[in-house]
C-alpha positions as CSV (number, residue, x, y, z in Angstrom):
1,X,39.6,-16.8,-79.6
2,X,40.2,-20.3,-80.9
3,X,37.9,-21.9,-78.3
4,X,35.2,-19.6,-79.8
5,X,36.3,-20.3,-82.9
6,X,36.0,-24.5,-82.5
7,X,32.6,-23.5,-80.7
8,X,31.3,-21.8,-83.3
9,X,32.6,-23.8,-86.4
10,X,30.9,-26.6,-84.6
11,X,27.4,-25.4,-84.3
12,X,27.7,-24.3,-88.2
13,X,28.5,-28.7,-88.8
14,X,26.0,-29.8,-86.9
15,X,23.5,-27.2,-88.0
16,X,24.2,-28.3,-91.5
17,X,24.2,-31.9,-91.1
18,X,20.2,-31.5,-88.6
19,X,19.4,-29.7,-92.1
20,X,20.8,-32.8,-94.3
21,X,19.3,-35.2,-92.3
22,X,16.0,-33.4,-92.4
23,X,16.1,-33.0,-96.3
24,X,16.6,-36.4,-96.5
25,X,13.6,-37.3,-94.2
26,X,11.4,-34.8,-96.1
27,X,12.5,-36.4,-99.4
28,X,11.1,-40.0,-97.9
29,X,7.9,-38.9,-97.0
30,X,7.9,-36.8,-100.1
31,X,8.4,-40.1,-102.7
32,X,6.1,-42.2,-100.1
33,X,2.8,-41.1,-102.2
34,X,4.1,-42.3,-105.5
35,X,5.3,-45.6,-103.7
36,X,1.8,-46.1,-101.7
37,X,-0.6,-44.2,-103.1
38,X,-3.4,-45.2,-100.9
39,X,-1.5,-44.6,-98.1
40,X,0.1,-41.5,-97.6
41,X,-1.7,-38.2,-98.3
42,X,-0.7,-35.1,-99.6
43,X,2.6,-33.6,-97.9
44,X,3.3,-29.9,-96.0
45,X,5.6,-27.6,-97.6
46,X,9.2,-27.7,-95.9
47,X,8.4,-24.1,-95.2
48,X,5.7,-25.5,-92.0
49,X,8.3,-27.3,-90.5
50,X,10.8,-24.1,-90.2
51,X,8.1,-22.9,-87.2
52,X,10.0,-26.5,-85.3
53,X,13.1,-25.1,-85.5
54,X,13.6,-24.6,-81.3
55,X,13.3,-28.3,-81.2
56,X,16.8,-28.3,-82.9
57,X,18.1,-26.8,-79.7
58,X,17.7,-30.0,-78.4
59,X,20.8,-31.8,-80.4
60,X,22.6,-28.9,-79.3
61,X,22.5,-29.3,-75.7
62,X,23.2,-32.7,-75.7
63,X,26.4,-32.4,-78.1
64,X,27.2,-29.6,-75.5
65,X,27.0,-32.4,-72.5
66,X,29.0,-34.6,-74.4
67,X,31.7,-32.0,-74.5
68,X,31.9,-31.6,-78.0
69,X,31.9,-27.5,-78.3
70,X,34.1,-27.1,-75.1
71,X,37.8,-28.1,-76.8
72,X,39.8,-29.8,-79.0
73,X,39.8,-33.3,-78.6
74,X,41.0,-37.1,-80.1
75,X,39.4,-37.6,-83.2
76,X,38.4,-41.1,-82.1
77,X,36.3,-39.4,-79.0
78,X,34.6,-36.7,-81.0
79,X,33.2,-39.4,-83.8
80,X,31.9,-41.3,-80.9
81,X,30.5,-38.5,-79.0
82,X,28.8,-37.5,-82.3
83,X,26.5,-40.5,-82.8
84,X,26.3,-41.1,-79.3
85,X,24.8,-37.8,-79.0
86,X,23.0,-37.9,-82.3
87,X,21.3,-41.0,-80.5
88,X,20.2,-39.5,-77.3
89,X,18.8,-36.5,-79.0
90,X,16.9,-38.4,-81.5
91,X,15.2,-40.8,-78.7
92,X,13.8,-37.4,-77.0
93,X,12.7,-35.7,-79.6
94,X,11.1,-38.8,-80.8
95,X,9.7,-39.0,-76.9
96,X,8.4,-35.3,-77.5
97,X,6.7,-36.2,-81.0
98,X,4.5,-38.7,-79.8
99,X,3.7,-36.2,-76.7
100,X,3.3,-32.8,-78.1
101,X,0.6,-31.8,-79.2
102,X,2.3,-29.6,-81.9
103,X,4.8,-32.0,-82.8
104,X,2.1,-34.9,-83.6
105,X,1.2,-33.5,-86.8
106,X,5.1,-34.4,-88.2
107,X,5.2,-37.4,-90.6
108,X,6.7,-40.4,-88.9
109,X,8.7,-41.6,-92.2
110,X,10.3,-38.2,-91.9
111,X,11.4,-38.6,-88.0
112,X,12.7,-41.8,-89.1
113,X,14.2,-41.0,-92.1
114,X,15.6,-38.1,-90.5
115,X,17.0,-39.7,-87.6
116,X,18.6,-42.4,-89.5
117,X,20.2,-40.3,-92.0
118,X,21.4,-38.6,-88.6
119,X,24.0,-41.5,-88.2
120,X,26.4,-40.4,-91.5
121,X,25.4,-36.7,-91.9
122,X,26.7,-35.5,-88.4
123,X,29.7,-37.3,-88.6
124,X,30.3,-36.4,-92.2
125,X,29.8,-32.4,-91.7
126,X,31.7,-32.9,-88.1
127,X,34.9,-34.5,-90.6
128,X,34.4,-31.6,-92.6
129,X,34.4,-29.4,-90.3
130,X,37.8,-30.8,-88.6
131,X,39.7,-30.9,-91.8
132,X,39.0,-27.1,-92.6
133,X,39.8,-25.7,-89.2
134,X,42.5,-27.7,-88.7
135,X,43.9,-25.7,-91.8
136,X,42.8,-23.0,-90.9
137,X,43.9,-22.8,-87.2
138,X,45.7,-26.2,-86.7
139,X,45.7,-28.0,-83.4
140,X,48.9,-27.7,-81.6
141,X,49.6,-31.5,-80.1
142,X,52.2,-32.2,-77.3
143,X,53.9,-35.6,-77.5
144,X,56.2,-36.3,-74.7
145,X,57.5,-40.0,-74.7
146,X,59.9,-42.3,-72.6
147,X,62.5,-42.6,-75.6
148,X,62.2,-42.8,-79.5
149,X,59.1,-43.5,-80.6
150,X,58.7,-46.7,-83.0
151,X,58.5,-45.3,-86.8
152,X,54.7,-47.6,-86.9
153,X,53.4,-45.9,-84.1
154,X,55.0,-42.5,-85.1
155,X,53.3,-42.8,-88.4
156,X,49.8,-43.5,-87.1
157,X,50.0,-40.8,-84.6
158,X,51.2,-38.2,-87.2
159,X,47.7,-39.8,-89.5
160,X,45.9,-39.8,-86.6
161,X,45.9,-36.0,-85.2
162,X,46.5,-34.7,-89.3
163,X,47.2,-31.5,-90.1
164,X,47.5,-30.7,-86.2
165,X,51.5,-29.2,-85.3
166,X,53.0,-31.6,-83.2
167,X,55.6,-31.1,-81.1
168,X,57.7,-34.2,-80.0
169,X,59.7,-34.3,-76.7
170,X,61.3,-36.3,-74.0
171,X,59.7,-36.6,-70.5
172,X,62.6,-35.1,-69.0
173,X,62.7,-31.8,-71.3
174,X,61.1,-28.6,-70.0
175,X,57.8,-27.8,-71.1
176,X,57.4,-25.6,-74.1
177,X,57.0,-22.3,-74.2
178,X,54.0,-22.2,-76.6
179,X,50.7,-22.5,-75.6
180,X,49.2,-26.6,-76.6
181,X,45.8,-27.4,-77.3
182,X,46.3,-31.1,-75.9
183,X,49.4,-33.4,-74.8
184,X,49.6,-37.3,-75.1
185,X,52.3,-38.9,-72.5
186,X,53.6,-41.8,-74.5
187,X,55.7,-43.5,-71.8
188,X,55.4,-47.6,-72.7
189,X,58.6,-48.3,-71.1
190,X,57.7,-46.7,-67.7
191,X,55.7,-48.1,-64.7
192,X,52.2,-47.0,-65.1
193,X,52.7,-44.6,-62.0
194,X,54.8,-43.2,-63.6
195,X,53.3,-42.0,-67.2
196,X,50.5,-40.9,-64.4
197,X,52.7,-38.8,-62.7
198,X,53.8,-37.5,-65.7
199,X,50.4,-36.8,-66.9
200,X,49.9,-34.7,-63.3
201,X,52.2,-32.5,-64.4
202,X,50.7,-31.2,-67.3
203,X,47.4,-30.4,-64.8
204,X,46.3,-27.0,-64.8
205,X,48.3,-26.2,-68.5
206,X,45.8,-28.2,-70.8
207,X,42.3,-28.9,-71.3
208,X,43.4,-32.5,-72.9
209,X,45.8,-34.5,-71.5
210,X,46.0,-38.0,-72.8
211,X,48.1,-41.2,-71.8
212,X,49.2,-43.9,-73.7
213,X,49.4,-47.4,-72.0
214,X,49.2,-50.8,-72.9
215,X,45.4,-52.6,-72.6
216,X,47.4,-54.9,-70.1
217,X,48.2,-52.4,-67.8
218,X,44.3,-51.2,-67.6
219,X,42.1,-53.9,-68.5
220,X,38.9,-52.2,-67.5
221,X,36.9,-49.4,-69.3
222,X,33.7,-49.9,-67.6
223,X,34.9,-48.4,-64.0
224,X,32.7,-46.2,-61.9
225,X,34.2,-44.3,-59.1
226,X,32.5,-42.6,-55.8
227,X,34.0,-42.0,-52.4
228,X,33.4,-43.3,-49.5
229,X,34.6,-42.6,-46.3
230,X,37.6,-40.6,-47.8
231,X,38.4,-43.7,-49.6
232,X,38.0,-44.0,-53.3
233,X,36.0,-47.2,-54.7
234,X,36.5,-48.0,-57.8
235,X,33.9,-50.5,-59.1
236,X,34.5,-52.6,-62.1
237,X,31.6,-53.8,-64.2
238,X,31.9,-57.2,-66.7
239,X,29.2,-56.5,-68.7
240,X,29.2,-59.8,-70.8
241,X,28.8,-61.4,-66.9
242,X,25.2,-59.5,-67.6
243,X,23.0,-62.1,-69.3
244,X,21.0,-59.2,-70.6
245,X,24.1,-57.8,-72.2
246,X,24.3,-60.9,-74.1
247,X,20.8,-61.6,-75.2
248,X,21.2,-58.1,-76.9
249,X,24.0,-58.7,-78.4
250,X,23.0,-61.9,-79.9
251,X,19.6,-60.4,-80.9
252,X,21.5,-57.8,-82.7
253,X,23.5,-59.8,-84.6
254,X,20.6,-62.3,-85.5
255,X,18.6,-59.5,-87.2
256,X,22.1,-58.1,-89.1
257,X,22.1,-61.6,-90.7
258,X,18.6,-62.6,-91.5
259,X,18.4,-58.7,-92.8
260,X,21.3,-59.1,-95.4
261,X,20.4,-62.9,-96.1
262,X,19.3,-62.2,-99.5
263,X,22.7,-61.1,-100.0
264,X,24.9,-63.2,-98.7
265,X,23.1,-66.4,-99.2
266,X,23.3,-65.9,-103.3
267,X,26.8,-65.1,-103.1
268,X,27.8,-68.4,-100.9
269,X,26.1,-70.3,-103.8
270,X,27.7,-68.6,-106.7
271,X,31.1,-69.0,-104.9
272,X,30.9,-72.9,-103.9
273,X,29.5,-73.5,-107.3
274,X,33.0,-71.9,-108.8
275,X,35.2,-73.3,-106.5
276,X,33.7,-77.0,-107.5
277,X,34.1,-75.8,-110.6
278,X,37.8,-74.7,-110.3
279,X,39.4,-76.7,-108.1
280,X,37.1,-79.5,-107.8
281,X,36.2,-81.2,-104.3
282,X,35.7,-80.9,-101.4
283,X,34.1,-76.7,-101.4
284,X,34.6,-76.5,-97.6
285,X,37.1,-76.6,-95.5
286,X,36.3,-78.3,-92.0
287,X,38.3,-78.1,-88.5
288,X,37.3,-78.0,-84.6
289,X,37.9,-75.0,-83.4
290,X,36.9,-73.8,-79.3
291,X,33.6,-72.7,-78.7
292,X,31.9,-70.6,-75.9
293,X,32.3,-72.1,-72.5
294,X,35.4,-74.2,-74.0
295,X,33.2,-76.4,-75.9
296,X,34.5,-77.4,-79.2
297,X,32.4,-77.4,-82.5
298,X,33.7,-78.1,-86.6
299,X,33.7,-74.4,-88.1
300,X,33.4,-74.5,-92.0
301,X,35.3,-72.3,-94.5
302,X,35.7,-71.8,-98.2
303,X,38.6,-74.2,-99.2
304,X,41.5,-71.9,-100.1
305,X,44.2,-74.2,-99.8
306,X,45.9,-77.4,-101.8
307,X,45.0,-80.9,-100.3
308,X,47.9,-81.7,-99.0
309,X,48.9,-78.6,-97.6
310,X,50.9,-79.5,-94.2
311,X,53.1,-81.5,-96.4
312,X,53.6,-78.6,-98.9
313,X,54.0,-76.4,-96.0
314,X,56.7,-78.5,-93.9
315,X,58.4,-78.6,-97.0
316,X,58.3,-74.5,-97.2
317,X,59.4,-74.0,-93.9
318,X,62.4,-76.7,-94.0
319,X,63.8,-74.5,-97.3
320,X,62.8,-71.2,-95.7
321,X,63.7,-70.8,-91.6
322,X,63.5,-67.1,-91.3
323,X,59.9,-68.0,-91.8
324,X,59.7,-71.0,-89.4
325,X,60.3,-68.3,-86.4
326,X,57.6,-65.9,-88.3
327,X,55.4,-68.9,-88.1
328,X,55.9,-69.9,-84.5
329,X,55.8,-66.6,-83.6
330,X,52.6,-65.4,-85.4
331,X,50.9,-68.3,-87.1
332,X,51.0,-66.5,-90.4
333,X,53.3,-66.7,-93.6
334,X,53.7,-63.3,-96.1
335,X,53.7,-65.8,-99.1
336,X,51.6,-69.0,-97.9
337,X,52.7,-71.8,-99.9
338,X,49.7,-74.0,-99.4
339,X,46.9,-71.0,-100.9
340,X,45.3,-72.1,-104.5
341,X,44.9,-69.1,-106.7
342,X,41.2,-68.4,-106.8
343,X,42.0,-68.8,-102.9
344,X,44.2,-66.0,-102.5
345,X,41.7,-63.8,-103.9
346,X,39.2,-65.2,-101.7
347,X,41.5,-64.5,-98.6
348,X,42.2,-60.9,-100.0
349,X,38.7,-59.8,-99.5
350,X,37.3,-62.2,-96.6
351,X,34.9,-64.3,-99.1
352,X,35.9,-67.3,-97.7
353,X,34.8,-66.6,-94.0
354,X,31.2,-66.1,-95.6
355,X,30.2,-69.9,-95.0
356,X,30.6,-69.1,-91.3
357,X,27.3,-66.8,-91.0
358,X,25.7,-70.2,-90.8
359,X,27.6,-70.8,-87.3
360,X,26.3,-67.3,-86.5
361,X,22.3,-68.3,-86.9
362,X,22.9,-71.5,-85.5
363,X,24.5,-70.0,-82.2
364,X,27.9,-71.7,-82.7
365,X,29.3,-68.1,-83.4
366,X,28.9,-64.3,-83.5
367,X,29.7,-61.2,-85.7
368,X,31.9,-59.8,-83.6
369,X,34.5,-61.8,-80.9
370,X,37.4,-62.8,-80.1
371,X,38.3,-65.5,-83.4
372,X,37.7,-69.0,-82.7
373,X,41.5,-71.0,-81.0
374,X,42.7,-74.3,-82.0
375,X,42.2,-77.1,-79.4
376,X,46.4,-77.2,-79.3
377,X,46.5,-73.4,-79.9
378,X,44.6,-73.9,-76.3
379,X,46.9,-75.9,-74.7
380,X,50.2,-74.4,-75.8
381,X,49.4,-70.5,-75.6
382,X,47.4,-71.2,-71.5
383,X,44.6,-69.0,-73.6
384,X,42.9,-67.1,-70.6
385,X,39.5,-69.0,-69.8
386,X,38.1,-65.1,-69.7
387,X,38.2,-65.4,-73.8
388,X,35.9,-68.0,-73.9
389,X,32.5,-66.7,-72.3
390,X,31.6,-65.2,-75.4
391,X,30.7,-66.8,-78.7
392,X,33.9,-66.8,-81.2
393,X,33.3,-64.2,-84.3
394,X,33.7,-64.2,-87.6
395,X,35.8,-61.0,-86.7
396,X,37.4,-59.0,-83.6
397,X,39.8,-56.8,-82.7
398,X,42.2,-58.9,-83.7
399,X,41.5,-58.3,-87.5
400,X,41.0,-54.9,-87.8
401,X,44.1,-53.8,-84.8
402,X,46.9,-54.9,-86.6
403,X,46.4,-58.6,-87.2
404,X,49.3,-58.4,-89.3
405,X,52.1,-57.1,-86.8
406,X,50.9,-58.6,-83.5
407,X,52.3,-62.0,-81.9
408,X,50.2,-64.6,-80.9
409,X,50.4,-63.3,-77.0
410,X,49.5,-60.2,-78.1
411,X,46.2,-61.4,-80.0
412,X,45.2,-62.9,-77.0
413,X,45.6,-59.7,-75.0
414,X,43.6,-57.6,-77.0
415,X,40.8,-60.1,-77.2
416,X,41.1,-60.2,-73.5
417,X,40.3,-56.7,-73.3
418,X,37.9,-56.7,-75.8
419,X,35.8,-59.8,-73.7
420,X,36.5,-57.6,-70.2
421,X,35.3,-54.3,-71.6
422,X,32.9,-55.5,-74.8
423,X,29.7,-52.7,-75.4
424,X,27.7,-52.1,-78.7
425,X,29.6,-49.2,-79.9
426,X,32.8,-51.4,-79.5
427,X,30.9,-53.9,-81.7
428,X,29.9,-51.2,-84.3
429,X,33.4,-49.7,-84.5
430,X,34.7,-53.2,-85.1
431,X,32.1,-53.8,-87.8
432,X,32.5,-50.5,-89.7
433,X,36.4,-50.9,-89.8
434,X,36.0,-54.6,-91.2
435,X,34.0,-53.4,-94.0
436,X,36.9,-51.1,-94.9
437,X,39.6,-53.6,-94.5
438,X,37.5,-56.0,-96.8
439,X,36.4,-53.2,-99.4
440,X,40.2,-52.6,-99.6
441,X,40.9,-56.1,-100.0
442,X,43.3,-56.0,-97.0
443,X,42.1,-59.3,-95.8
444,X,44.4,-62.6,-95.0
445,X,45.7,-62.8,-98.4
């Protein structure tokens, strides 16, 4: 009953947002006339277009391939599978439109308005559709960890799989009773073998079984497997080793710039002409940082800080040790000494990274990438020569996984994992959660 349930509620969402998307495609082509009058002719009714409604069969068997009618599954996976899916299914019915007969008589400002409008409708009505059935018949999440789990992970897990009913246990307590819609194996203090093991036991009982590991203990995403002779071969596949890979990556980022230039450029101005204003030369601040292939280059940034900051900061750290060791540790101070005013502000919401888009036309940097190391940073840290085949970015995974609570060592594992496992989705994820962070001003500040 609840698996008809989820099947059902999710072919009402998705329904709802093909009609959204399509009302938004209509209303395109609808306003095109008044905009290009010599254009565009007169429009059908929406009631011609209800005779194309089989073709919406088409979004529904790919969602169905993608698993997402099937079961209950991470949040994370079904947003993902949404506008994966939404993608696939808009390239063939595009395919069919300039094929079909039939279909050639559909406006192309409405496929493309509608297919566009695709990317925040289905995921919208699928978030709706979560939150209401998960009140309605909440999700019932297994959690069996190693030992207690740390109150920061606790919280985000609780956030994370909202309003499901989660049960917490120990591995070594029996399984419940009561029937589970999915079970994570948090085990970080185990041997990977193990936490696998434990996961194997929970085979047969769930459709969902999830495990919880650090990226260091699998640092590959991109693995195909196939036997062979009996054997199992498990091929592993760098795609930033793929010069294609990269040339599309860079192109992508080139036409994100050059497409929001008018504005971002305007904004650069108005803020160097206020910090010359305010705190008076020099308006950029100027230091060698590593470059792709270890090459170093002079990155610029908004000047934030006083002029003689490293004496102002020696000075804080003598006074104030407990920071020292968050310094050495991290590289970051709660209450940086050396920040102006107008610079905190800056910091808060990432305006003073803006001077670095020039890097990113010039080739120097990217969007998205591991952030660009300090020659000595280099040196000290043995920075894994891995990091440095891709262009540094003006953010990462660093920035928008927790660049507040990791060490140094950590940073340069998750970048290391972002390099060995980088794909365009990870890259849109990245860049969707730094607009949040900056819109919420949870920037360096």
């Amino acid at each position: 009953m609840r698996r008809l349930f989820f099947a059902l509620s999710g072919l009402v969402a998705d329904g709802l947002a093909l009609g959204m998307a399509f009302a938004v495609g209509y209303g395109l082509r609808w306003s095109a006339p008044h905009w290009f009058p010599h254009t565009f002719s007169a429009l059908y009714p929406p009631s011609f277009y209800f005779a194309f409604w089989p073709y919406a069969l088409i979004w529904m068997l790919v969602f169905f391939y993608e698993g997402l009618y099937l079961r209950w599954t991470w949040p994370h996976h079904e947003r993902m599978g949404v506008l994966r899916g939404h993608l696939w299914a808009s390239l063939l019915f595009l395919a069919l439109a300039f094929s079909v007969k039939d279909l050639r008589v559909v406006s192309r400002v409405l496929l493309f308005g509608m297919m566009a409008a695709g990317f925040l409708t289905f995921p919208l009505f699928r978030a709706l559709r979560r939150k209401w059935m998960d009140r309605v018949l909440p999700p019932r999440l297994l959690i069996r960890s190693d030992g207690p789990l740390p109150e920061r992970l606790k919280h985000r897990l609780v956030r994370q799989f909202s309003p499901a009913r989660i049960h917490f246990q120990a591995l070594t307590d029996p399984l419940p009773d009561e029937p589970m819609d999915g079970a994570l194996v948090v085990a970080l203090q185990t041997p990977l073998e193990e936490r696998i093991q434990q996961a194997r036991l929970l085979e047969g009982t769930l459709a969902s079984v999830w495990v919880l590991t650090h990226s260091r203990d699998f640092p590959f995403l991109n693995l195909r497997a196939f036997l062979w002779e009996g054997l199992a071969v498990l091929e592993v596949e760098d795609r930033l080793l793929v010069p294609w890979n990269l040339m599309i990556k860079r192109v992508i980022e080139l036409l994100l710039v050059l497409l929001f230039l008018p504005l971002w450029l305007p904004l650069v101005a108005g803020i160097a002409v206020l910090l010359r204003v305010l705190q008076g030369p020099p308006v950029l601040f100027r230091q060698v940082r590593v470059g792709r292939g270890g090459k170093p280059f002079v990155m610029w940034k908004f000047r934030t800080m006083v002029q003689d900051g490293e004496r102002v900061l020696a000075a804080y750290l003598s006074r104030h040790p407990e920071e020292k060791q968050r310094w050495e540790r991290q590289h970051r101070l709660r209450h940086d000494p050396r920040v102006t005013p107008i610079g905190r502000w800056l910091r808060r919401f990432s305006l003073d990274e803006l001077p670095q888009l020039f890097h990113v036309l010039r080739g120097q940097m990217s969007l998205v990438g591991p952030r660009p190391y300090l020659p000595e940073e280099v040196k000290r840290y043995q920075v894994d020569p891995v990091i440095f085949r891709v262009r540094p970015g003006m953010t990462g995974p660093f920035q928008v996984l927790g660049r507040k609570h990791l060490t140094f060592e950590e940073r340069i594992e998750l970048e290391r994992f972002y390099v060995r496992n980088w794909s365009p989705w990870m890259d849109f994820q990245i860049l969707m959660r730094t607009v949040l962070e900056v819109l919420r001003g949870e920037g360096a500040a």
